[in-house]
GUPA-215029 format. One record per residue: residue in one letter; x negated, y, z negated of N, C-alpha, C, O in turn. Coordinates in steps of 0.001 Angstrom, whole numbers, padded with zeros to 6 digits, always signed. Layout:
// GUPA-215029
aXYZXYZXYZXYZ/...
***
This chain:
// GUPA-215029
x-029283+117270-147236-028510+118262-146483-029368+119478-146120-029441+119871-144956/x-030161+120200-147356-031260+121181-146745-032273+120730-145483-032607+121537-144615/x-032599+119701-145497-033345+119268-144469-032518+119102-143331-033126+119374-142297/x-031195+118706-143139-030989+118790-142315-030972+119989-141450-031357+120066-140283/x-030359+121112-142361-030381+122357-142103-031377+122862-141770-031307+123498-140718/x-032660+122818-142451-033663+123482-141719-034144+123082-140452-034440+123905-139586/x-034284+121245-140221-034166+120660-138707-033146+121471-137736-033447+122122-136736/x-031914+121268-138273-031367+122519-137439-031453+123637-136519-031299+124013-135357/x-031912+124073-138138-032514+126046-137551-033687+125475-136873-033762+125977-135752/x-034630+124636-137088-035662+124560-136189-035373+124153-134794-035802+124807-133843/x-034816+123327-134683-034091+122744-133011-034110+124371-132388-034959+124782-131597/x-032732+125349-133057-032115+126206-132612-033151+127085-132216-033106+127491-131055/x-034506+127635-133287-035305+128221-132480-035993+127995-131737-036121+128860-130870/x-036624+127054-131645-037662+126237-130324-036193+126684-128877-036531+127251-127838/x-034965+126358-129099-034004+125911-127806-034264+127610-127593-035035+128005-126718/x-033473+128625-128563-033412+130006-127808-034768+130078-127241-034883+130116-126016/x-036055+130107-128181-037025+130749-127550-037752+130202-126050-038298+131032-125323/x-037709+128942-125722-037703+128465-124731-036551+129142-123585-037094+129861-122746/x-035337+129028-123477-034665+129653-122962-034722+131358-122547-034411+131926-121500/x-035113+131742-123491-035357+133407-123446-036737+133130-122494-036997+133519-121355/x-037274+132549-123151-038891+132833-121823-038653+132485-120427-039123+133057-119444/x-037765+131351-120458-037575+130948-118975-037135+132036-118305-037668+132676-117398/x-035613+132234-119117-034994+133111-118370-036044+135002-118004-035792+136026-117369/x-036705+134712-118496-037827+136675-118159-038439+135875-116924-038015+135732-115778/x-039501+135439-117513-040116+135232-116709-040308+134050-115351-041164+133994-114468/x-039211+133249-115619-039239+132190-114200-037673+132300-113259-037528+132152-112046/x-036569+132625-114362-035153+132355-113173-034784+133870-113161-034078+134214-112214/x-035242+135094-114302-034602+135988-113400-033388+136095-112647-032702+135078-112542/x-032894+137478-111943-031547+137028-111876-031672+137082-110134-031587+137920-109236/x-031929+135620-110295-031162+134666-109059-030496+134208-108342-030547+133756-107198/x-029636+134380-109298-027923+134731-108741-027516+135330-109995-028194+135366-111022/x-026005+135936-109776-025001+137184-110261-024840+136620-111838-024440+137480-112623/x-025036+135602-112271-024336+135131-113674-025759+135569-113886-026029+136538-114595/x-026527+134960-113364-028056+134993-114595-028460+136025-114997-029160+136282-115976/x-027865+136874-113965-028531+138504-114056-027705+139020-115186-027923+139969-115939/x-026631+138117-115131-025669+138941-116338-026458+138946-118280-026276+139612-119299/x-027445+137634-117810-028042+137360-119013-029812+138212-119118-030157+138628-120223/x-030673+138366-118032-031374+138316-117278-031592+140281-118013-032472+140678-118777/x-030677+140920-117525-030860+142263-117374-030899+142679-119402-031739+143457-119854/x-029939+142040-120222-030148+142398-121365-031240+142448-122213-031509+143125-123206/x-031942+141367-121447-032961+140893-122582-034648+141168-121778-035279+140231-121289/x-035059+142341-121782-036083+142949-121401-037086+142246-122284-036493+142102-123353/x-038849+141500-122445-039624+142058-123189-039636+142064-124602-039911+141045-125237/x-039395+142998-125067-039377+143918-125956-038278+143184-126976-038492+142562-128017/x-036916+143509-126238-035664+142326-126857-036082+141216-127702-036135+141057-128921/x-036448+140277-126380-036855+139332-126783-038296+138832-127558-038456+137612-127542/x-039318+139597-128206-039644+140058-129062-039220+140217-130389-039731+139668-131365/x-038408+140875-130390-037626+141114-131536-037097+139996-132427-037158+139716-133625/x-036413+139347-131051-035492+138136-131117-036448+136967-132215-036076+136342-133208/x-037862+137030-131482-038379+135933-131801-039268+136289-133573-039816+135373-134187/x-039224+137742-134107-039388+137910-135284-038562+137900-136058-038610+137669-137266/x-037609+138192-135302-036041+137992-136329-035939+136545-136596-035258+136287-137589/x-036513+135376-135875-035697+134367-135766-037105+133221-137142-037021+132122-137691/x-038032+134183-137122-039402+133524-137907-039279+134247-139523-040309+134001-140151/x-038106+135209-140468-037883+134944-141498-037745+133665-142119-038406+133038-142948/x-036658+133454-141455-036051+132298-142442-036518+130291-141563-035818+129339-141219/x-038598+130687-141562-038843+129211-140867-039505+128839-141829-039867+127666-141747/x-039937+129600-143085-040862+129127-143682-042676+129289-143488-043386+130287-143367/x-042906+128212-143516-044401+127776-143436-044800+128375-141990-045656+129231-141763/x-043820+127596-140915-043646+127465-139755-043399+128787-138886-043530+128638-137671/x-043039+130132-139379-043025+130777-139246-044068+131917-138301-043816+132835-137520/x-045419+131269-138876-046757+131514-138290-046695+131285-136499-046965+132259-135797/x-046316+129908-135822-045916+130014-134634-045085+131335-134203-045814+132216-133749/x-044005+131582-134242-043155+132717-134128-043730+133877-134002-043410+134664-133112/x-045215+134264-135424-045448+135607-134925-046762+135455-134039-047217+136427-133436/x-047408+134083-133977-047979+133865-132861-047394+134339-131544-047724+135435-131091/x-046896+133881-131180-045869+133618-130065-045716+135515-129838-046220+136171-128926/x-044830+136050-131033-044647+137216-130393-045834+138185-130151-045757+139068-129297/x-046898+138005-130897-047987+138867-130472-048776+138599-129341-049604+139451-129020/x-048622+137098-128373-049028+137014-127172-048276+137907-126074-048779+138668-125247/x-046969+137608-126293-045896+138205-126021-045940+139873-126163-045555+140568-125223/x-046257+140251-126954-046412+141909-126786-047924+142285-125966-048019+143243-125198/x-048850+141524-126224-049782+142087-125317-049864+141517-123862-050785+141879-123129/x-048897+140614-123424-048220+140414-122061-047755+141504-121467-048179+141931-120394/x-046330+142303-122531-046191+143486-122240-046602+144950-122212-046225+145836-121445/x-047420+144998-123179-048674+145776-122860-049273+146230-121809-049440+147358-121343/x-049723+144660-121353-050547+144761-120278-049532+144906-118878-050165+144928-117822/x-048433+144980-118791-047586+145517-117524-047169+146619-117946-047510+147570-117244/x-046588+146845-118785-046283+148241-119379-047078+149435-119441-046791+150499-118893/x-047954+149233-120044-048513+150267-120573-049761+150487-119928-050647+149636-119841/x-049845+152218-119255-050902+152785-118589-051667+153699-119084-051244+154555-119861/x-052938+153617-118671-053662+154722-119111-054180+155406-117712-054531+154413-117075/x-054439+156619-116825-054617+156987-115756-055537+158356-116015-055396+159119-116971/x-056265+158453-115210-056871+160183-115286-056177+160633-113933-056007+160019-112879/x-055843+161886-114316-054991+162572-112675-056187+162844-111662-057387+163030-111865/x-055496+162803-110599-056754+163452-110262-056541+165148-109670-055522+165730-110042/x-057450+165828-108829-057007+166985-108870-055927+167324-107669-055711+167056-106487/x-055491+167954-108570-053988+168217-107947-054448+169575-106729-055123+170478-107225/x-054146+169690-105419-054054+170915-104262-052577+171399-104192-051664+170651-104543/x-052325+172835-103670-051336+173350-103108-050530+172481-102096-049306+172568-101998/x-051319+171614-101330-050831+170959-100497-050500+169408-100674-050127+168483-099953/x-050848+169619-102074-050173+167891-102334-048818+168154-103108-048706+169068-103925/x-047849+167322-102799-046071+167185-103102-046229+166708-104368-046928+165777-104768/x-045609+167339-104870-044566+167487-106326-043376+166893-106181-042429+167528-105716/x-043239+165364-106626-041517+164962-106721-041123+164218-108056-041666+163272-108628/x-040049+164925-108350-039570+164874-109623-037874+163927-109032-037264+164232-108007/x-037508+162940-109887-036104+162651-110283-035795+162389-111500-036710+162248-112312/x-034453+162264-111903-033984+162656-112754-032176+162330-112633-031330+162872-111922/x-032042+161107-113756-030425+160325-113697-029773+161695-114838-029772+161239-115981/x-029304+163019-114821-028513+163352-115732-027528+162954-116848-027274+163524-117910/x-027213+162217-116501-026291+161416-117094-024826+161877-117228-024068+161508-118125/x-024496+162791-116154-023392+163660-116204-022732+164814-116708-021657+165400-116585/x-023926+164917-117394-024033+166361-118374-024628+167410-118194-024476+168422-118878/x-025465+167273-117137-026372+168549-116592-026362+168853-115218-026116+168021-114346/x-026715+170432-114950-026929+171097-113626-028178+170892-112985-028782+169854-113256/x-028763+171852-112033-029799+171879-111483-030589+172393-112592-031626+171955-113091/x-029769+173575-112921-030469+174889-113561-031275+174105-115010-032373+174427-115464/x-030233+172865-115603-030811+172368-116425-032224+171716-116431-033118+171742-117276/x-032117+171027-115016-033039+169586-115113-034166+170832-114572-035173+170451-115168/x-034543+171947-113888-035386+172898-113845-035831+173457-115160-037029+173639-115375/x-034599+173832-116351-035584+173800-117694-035760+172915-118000-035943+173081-119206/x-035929+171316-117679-036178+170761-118410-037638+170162-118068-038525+169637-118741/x-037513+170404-117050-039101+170321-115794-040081+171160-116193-041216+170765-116460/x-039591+172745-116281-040339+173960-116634-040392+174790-115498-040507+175969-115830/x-040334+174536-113758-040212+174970-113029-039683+174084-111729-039198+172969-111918/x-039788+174565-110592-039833+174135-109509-040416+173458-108965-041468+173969-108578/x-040167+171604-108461-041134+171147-107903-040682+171082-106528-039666+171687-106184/x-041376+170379-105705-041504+170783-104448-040682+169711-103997-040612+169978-102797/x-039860+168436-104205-038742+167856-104440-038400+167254-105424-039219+166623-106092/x-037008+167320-105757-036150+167175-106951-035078+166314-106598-034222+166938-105971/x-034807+165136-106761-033598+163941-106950-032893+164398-108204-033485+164598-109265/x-031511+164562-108013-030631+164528-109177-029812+163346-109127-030096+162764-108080/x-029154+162875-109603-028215+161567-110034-026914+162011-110936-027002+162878-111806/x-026069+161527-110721-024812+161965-111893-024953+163647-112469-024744+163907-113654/x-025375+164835-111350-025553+165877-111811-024382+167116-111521-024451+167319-110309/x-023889+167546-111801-022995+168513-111601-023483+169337-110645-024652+169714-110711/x-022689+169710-109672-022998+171223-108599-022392+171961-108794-021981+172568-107805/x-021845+172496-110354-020919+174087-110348-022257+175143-109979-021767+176158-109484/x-023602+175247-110038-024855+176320-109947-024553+176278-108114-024425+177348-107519/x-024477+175112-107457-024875+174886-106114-025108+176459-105363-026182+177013-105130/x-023749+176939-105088-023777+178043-104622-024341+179157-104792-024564+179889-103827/x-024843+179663-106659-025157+180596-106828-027037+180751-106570-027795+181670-106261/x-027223+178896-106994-028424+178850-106496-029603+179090-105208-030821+179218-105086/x-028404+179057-104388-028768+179164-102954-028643+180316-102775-029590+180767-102130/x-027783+181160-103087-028081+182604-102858-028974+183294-103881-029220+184431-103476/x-029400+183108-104742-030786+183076-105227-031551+182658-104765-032011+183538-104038/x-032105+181786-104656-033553+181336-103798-032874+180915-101976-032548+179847-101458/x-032893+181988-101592-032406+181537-100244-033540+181053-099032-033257+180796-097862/x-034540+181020-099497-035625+180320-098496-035839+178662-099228-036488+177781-098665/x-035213+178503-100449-035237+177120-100704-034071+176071-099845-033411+176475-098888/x-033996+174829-100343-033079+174261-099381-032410+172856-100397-033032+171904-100870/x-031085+173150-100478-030677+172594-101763-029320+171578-100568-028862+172009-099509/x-029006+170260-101205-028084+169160-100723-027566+168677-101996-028041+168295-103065/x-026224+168862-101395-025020+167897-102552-024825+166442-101572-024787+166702-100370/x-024715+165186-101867-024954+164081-101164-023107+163999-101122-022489+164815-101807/x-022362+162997-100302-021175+162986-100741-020694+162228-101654-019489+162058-101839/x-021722+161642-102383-021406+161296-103512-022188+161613-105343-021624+162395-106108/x-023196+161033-105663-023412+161598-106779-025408+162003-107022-026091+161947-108045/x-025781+162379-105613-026783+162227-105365-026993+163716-105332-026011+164265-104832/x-028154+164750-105776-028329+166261-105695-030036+166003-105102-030863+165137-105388/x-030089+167275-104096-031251+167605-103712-032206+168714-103498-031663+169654-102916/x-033244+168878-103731-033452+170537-104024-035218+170315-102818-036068+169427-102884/x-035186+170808-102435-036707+171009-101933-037012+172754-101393-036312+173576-100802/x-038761+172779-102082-038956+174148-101756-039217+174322-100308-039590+175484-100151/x-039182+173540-098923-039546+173899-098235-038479+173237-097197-037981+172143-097460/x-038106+174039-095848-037108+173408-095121-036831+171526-095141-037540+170569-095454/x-035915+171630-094807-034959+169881-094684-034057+169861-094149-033274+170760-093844/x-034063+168548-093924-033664+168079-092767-032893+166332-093272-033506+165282-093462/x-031486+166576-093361-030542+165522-093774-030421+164483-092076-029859+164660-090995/x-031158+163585-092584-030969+162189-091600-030161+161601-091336-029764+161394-090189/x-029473+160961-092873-028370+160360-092717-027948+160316-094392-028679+160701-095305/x-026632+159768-094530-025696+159873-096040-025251+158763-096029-025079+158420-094859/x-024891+157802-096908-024380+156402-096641-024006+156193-097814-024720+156642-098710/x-023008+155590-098101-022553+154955-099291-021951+153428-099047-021439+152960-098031/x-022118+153009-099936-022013+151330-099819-019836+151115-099996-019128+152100-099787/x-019345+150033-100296-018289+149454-100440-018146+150003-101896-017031+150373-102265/x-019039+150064-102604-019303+149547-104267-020054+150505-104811-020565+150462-105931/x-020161+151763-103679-020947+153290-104387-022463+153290-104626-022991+154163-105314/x-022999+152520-104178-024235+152519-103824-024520+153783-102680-024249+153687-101483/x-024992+154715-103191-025674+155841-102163-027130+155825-101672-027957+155275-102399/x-027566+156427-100395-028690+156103-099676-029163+157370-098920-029187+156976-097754/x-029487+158449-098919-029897+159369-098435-030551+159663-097947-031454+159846-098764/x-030977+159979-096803-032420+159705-096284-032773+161082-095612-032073+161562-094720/x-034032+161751-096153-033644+163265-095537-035405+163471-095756-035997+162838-096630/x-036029+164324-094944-037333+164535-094200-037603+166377-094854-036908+167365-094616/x-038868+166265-095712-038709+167510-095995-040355+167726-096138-040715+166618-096535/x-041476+168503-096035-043032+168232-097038-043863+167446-095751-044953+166968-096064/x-043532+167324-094696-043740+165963-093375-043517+164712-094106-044463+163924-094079/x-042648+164421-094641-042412+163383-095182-041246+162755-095297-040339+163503-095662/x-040848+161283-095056-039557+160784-094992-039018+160476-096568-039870+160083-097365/x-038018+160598-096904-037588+160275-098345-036337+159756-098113-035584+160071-097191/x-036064+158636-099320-035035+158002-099265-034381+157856-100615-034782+156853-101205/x-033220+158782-101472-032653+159098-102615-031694+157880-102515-030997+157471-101587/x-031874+157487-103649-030803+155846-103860-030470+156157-105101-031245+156624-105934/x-028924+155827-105322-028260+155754-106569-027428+154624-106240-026429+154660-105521/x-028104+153220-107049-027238+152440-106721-026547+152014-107912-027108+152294-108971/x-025371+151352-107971-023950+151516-109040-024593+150310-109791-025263+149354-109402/x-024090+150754-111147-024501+150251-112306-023216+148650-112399-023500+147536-112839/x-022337+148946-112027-020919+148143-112535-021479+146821-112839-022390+146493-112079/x-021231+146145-113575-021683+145022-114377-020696+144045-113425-020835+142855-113711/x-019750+144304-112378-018965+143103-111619-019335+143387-110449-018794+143201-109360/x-020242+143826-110725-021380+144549-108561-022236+143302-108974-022537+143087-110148/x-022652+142400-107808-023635+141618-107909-024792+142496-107512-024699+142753-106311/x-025952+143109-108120-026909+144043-107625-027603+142994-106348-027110+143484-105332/x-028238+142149-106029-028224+142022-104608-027761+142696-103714-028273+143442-102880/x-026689+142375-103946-025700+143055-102713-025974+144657-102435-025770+145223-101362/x-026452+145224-103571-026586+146496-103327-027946+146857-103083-028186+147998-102689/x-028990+145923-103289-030247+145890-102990-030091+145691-101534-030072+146773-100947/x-029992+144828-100881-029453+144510-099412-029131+145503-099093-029928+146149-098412/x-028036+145998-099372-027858+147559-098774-028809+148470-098713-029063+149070-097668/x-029486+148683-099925-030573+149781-099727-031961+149727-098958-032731+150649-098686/x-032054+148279-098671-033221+147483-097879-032717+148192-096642-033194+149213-096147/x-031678+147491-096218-030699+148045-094641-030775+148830-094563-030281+149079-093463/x-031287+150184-095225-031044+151498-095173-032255+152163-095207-032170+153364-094951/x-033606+151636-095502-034874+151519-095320-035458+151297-094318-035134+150266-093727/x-036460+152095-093766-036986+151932-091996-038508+151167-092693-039236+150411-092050/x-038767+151649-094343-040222+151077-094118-041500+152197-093205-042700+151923-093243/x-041116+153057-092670-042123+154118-092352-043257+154263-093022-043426+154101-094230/x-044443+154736-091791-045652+155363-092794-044744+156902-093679-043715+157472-093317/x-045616+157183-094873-045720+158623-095101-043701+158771-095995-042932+159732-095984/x-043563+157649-096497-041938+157394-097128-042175+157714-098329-043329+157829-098742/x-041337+157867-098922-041046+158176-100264-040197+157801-100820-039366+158596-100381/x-039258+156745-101978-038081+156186-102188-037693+156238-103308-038178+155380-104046/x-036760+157144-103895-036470+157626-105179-035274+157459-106019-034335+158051-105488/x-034945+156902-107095-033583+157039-107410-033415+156111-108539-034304+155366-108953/x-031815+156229-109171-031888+155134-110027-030982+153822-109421-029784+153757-109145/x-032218+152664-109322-032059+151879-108809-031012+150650-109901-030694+149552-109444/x-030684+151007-111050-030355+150140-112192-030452+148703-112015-029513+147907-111996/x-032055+148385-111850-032610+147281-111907-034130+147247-112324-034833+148008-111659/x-034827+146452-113375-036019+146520-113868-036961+146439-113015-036527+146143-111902/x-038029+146570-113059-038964+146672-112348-039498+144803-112049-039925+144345-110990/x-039359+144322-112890-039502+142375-112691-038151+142131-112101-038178+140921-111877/x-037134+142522-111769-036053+142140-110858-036798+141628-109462-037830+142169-109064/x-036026+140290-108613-036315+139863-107888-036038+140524-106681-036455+140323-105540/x-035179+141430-107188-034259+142041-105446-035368+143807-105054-035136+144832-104413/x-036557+143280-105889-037578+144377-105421-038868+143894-104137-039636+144496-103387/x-038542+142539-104435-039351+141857-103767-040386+142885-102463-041556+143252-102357/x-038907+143035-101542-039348+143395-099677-039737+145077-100434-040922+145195-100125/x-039480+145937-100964-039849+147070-101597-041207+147491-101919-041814+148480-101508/x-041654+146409-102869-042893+145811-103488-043939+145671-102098-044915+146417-102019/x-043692+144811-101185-044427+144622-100107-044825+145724-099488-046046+145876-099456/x-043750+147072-098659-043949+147964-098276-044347+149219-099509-044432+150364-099066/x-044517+149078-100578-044929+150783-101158-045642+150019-102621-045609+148921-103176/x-046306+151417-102825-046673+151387-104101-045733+151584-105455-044846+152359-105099/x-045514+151211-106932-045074+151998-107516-045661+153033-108282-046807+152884-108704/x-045015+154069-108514-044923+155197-108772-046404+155462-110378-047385+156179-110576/x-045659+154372-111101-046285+154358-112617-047355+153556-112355-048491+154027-112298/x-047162+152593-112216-048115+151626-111994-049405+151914-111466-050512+151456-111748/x-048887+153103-110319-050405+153423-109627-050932+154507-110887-052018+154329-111438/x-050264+155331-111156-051007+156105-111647-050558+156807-113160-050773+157983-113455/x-049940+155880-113964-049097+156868-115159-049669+156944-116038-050886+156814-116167/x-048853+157178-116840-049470+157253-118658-048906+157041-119695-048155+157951-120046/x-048983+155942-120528-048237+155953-121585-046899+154396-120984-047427+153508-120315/x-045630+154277-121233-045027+153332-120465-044207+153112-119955-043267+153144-120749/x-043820+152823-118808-043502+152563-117828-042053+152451-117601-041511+152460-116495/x-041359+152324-118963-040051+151859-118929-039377+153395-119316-039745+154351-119999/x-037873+152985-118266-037596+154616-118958-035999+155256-119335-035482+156372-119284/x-035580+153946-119715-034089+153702-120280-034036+152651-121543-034342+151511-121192/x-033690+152798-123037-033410+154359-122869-033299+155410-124043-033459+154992-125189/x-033087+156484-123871-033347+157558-124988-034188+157399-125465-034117+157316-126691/x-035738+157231-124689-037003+157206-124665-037408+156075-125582-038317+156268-126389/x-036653+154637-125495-036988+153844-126135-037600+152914-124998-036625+152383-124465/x-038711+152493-124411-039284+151842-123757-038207+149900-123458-038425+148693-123567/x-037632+150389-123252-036960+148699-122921-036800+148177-120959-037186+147113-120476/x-036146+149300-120242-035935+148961-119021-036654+150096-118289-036659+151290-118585/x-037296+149438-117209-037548+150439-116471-036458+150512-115152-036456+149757-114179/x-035880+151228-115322-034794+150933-114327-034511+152478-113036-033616+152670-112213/x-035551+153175-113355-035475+154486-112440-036611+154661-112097-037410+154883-113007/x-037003+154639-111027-038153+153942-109864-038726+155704-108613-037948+156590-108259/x-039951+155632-108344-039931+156371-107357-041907+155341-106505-043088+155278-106847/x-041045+154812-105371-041681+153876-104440-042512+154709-103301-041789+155105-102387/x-043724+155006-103202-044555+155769-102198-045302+154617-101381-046020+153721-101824/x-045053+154801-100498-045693+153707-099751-047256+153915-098976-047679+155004-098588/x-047854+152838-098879-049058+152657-099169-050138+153342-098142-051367+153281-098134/x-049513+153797-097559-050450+154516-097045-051010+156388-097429-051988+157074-097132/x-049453+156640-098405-049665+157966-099386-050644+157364-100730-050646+156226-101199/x-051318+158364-101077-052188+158681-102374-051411+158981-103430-050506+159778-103183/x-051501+158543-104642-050501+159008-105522-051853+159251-106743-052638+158437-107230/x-051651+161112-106998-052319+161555-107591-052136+161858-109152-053070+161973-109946/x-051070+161943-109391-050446+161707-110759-049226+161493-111302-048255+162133-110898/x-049138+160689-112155-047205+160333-112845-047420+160131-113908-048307+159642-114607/x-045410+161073-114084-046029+161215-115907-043811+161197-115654-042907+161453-114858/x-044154+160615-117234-042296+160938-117322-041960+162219-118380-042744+162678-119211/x-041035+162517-118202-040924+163606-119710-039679+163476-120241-038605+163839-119761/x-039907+162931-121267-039432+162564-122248-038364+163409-123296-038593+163939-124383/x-037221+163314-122572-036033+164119-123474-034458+163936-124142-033538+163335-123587/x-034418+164367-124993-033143+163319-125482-031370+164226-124792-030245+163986-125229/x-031775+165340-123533-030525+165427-122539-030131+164438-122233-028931+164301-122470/x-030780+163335-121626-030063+162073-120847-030354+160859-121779-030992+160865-122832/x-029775+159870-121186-030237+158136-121514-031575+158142-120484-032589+157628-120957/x-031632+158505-119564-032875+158069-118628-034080+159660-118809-033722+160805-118535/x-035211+159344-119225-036497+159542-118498-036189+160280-117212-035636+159772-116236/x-036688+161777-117332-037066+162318-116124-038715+161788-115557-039633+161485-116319/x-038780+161778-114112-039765+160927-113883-040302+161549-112955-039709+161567-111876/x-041433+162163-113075-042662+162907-111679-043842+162038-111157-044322+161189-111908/x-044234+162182-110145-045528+162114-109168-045635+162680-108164-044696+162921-107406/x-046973+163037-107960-047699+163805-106647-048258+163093-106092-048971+162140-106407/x-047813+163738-104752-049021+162464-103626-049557+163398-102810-049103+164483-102446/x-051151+162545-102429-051896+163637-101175-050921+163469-100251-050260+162441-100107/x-050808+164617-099530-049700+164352-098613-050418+165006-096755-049829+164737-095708/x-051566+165739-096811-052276+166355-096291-052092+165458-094958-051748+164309-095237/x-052275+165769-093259-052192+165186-091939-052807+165942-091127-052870+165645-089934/
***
């Protein structure tokens, strides 16, 4: 009977861990169910999964932490950056975003920055400051989106267009720095097929030289529906960060799910996240040469 049992548990781990790998790295969410499985199990998760599951193998056990230490320096090696900045000019853009999490103002996510950057994405942020802010800095130029999108830039702007999806997906697209930017907050709801809202935000994308595309996209960075994104821009970390990449949540490295996309014909001179326990998400900066 013990033998059977341990045949058992052995079947059972070979089946999850096979399954868990497929599902990261080959089916992804492909369609709406898989993603339902797809989005939980980051990496890292599954990691875990596979040391938790090598207590009780015995001898055999040795595979398992094989396995997971290939497995962490897989993620490593996408994750984790090392970058030197380079030097930063007056005339290169400062853009900062930042998912509040419904608990903070402008005034906050500015202390939490240390100052003023030269654009600022808010997400789930309160506008009770809106007004008083603007009559304080009245040569700045501050936007409430009509839905849950905040915007701050130090230098005139210029609102393009406002769009919201069926399903609250927002799309903002507003020109400020000579530069086009596109603020996306697309909806988290676990009965939203994210496609659908990727599609939308594609549709809502011109793809321009000199773009900028910011927001929380609540989808990992190995999500498939980044694909046409990926083609047109750089990312943000990837080109140039430090430390890793993922930034949900409560600074526990599992999802990277809040994105800022510069496309390839901008320089991206430095990115860094800062790390605070106000929100679930990672506030997230980079500068780009922006010079013409």
């Amino acid at each position: 009977m013990l033998k059977f049992i341990k045949g058992l548990y052995l079947f059972l781990n070979v089946t999850i861990i096979i399954t868990l790998l497929m599902l990261h790295f080959i089916i992804k969410d492909r369609t709406y169910e898989l993603s339902l499985w797809f989005y939980p199990f980051p990496l890292p998760v599954i990691i875990g999964i596979i040391l938790g599951l090598s207590i009780f193998l015995g001898k055999r056990r040795k595979y398992n932490l094989i396995l997971a230490g290939i497995l962490l320096v897989v993620w490593l090696g996408r994750s984790f950056r090392f970058s030197f900045a380079e030097p930063i000019k007056d005339s290169d853009v400062e853009v900062v975003f930042w998912n509040t999490s419904r608990v903070h103002t402008f005034k906050d996510a500015i202390a939490q920055y240390g100052e003023f950057p030269d654009v600022m994405v808010l997400a789930e942020a309160s506008d009770t400051d809106f007004k008083e802010l603007q009559a304080k800095y009245p040569d700045y130029s501050f936007y409430k989106s009509t839905r849950e999108l905040s915007i701050f830039s130090k230098h005139p702007m210029k609102i393009i267009s406002d769009v919201t999806s069926h399903y609250h997906t927002s799309v903002v697209h507003f020109e400020t720095c000579n530069l086009q930017f596109y603020a996306v907050d697309v909806t988290g709801s676990k009965d939203v097929p994210r496609h659908w809202e990727l599609d939308y935000v594609d549709e809502h994308l011109e793809f321009l030289e000199r773009s900028i595309v910011l927001g929380d996209f609540n989808l990992p960075y190995e999500s498939l529906y980044f694909e046409e994104i990926k083609d047109h821009f750089n990312h943000w970390f990837s080109s140039k960060g430090n430390g890793f990449r993922e930034t949900w949540p409560w600074g526990l490295p599992l999802l990277s799910i809040d994105h800022i996309w510069v496309s390839k014909d901008l320089e991206v001179l430095d990115s860094e996240k800062i790390i605070s326990s106000e929100s679930d998400h990672e506030m997230i900066k980079t500068v780009v040469f922006s010079e013409k």
